[in-house]
C-alpha positions, 0 to 999 in steps of 0.5 A: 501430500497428505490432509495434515499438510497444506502445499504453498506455492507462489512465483518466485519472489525474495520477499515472499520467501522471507514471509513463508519462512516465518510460518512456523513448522515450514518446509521446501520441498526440493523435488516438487518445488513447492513450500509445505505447512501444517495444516492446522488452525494457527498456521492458517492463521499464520499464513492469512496475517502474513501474507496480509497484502496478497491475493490468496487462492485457498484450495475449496476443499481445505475447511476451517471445519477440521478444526475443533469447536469451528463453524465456518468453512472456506465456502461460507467465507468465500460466499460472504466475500463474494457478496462484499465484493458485489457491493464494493463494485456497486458503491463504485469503490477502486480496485485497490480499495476493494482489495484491502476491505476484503482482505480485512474481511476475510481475516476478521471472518477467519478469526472469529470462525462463525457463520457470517449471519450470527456475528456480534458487535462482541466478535468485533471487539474481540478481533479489534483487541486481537489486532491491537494488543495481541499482533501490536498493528497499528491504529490506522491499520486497525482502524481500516479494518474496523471501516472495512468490517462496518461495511460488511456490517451494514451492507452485506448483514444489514447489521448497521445499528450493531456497530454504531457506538463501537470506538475507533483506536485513536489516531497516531500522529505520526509524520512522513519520512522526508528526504534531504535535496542531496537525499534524492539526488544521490537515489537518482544519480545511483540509477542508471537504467533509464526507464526506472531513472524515468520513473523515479525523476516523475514520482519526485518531480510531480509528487506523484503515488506510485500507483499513479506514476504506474499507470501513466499512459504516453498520451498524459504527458503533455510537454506542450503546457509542460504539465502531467494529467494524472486519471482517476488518482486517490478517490478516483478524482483527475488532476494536473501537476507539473512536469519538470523539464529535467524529468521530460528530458530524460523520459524523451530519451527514453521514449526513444529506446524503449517506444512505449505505445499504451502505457508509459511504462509497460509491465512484463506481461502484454498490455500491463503496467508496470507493477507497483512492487517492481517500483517498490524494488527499484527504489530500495535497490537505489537507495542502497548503492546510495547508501541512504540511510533513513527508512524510506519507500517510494511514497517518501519521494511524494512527501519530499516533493510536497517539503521541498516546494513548502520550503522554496516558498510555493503557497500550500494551497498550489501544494495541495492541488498538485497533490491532489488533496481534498482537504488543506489538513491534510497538506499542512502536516508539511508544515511541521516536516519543513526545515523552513519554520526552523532554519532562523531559530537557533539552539541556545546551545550555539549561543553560549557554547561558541 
């Protein structure tokens, strides 16, 4: 390995693979078993907006100095990052939160390529422009690292007036993919592993995310009042939901073979949960042998959930507490995905052409 070359490595993973190969100028390295890139500018570039939801470990002698016309180098940037990230711990943010602000941070800083403490609003610009028109991210994508950027602004330069009247992309509104009853109960039937036929019977029966489904302990299954104490969900508030007697029976069975002790549903490593991505995968694969078309994530099982109760009759207002929104807004966008409002209106196509 010479300084004109960058040495990648990462646990073996199909979809990382599929991401280190749109690095222009990539090589695997057969005999060292390990992935090799230019080290250039763009390729940097490449890598960080790649593998944009990673947790990347830069080496601490690579520097953006080597590149012409640079100012910043990984240690100014990861100096700053440290610092953003004792602030986040002390604005009591979540660890999930904290990961994606930095990881925008991170990228805005390595864009412009300056020293953190003579940033503009110009180089905010300049970078929201490069997010939107240059790699065509969408707006609430932008609009996150916009958050993630004023923050850093604020409270780390304590810039805070800077970006006052800086406009934020407008929202796109777009709808959630929602599953048909048959939908889901193929993606079930087409599993047969029981603990992950355990995880998924919960996500869709309980509307649960899948961060929350993750990190379910056996104590918050409560078969008794038949309901699922979810901790610290999305913006680290508690709450109950149901528990369905279907899913209850199926989790018994498993508690059975597997004797989880801590968490519901243990990771490969000691005292883990089970990853978020692992449930990731094991939904795409049983939405393949059921062969489901619609361009579905494990989050749509939650938006069928909140559809499928919309549409047998359940008040949105219990829809909302099961999901554990703040606002009713944002519970009613159910409303225009639910077949209900549509079902006793008919085509006039159907009139005339019978």
């Amino acid at each position: 390995m010479n300084e004109e070359e960058l040495k990648v490595t990462f646990q073996y993973n199909n979809q990382l693979v599929e991401k280190i190969r749109k690095v222009e100028g990539r090589r695997w390295d057969a005999d060292q078993k390990y992935w090799v890139v230019p080290n250039n500018a763009k390729c940097i570039d490449d890598l960080t907006n790649i593998f944009i939801d990673e947790d990347i470990r830069w080496d601490e002698s690579l520097s953006f100095s080597k590149t012409e016309n640079s100012e910043c180098n990984f240690h100014d940037i990861n100096l700053a990052l440290q610092q953003l990230e004792k602030q986040f711990t002390l604005k009591g943010y979540s660890p999930k939160t904290k990961k994606s602000y930095i990881g925008h941070v991170k990228r805005f800083l390595g864009f412009i390529n300056n020293k953190p403490e003579v940033l503009t609003k110009q180089d905010v610009e300049k970078y929201m422009y490069h997010l939107l028109n240059v790699q065509e991210n969408s707006h609430a994508f932008a609009n996150q690292a916009l958050s993630a950027i004023k923050f850093y602004y604020q409270h780390s330069l304590k810039k805070d007036k800077v970006l006052y009247d800086l406009p934020r992309p407008k929202k796109e509104k777009t709808l959630p993919n929602i599953l048909s009853q048959r939908e889901v109960l193929s993606i079930l039937d087409s599993v047969n592993n029981i603990k992950h036929k355990s995880i998924l019977l919960l996500t869709y029966s309980a509307g649960l995310r899948i961060g929350e489904v993750v990190r379910l302990k056996v104590g918050d299954i409560d078969s008794d009042r038949m309901l699922i104490h979810v901790r610290q969900g999305k913006g680290r508030k508690d709450r109950y939901t149901i528990l369905s007697e279907v899913a209850l029976s199926t989790l018994r069975k498993y508690a059975m073979i597997e004797k989880p002790k801590d968490w519901l549903f243990p990771g490969g490593k000691e005292n883990c949960f089970l990853t978020e991505r692992s449930v990731q995968k094991i939904f795409s694969v049983a939405c393949k042998r059921a062969k489901v078309k619609k361009h579905a994530s494990v989050h749509s099982l939650r938006h069928s959930f909140a559809t499928h109760l919309l549409e047998g009759g359940t008040d949105l207002r219990y829809i909302q507490e099961l999901l554990g929104h703040s606002s009713s807004k944002t519970t009613e966008i159910y409303t225009h995905v639910s077949e209900a409002n549509f079902s006793k209106i008919k085509s006039p196509l159907d009139k005339f052409m019978k």
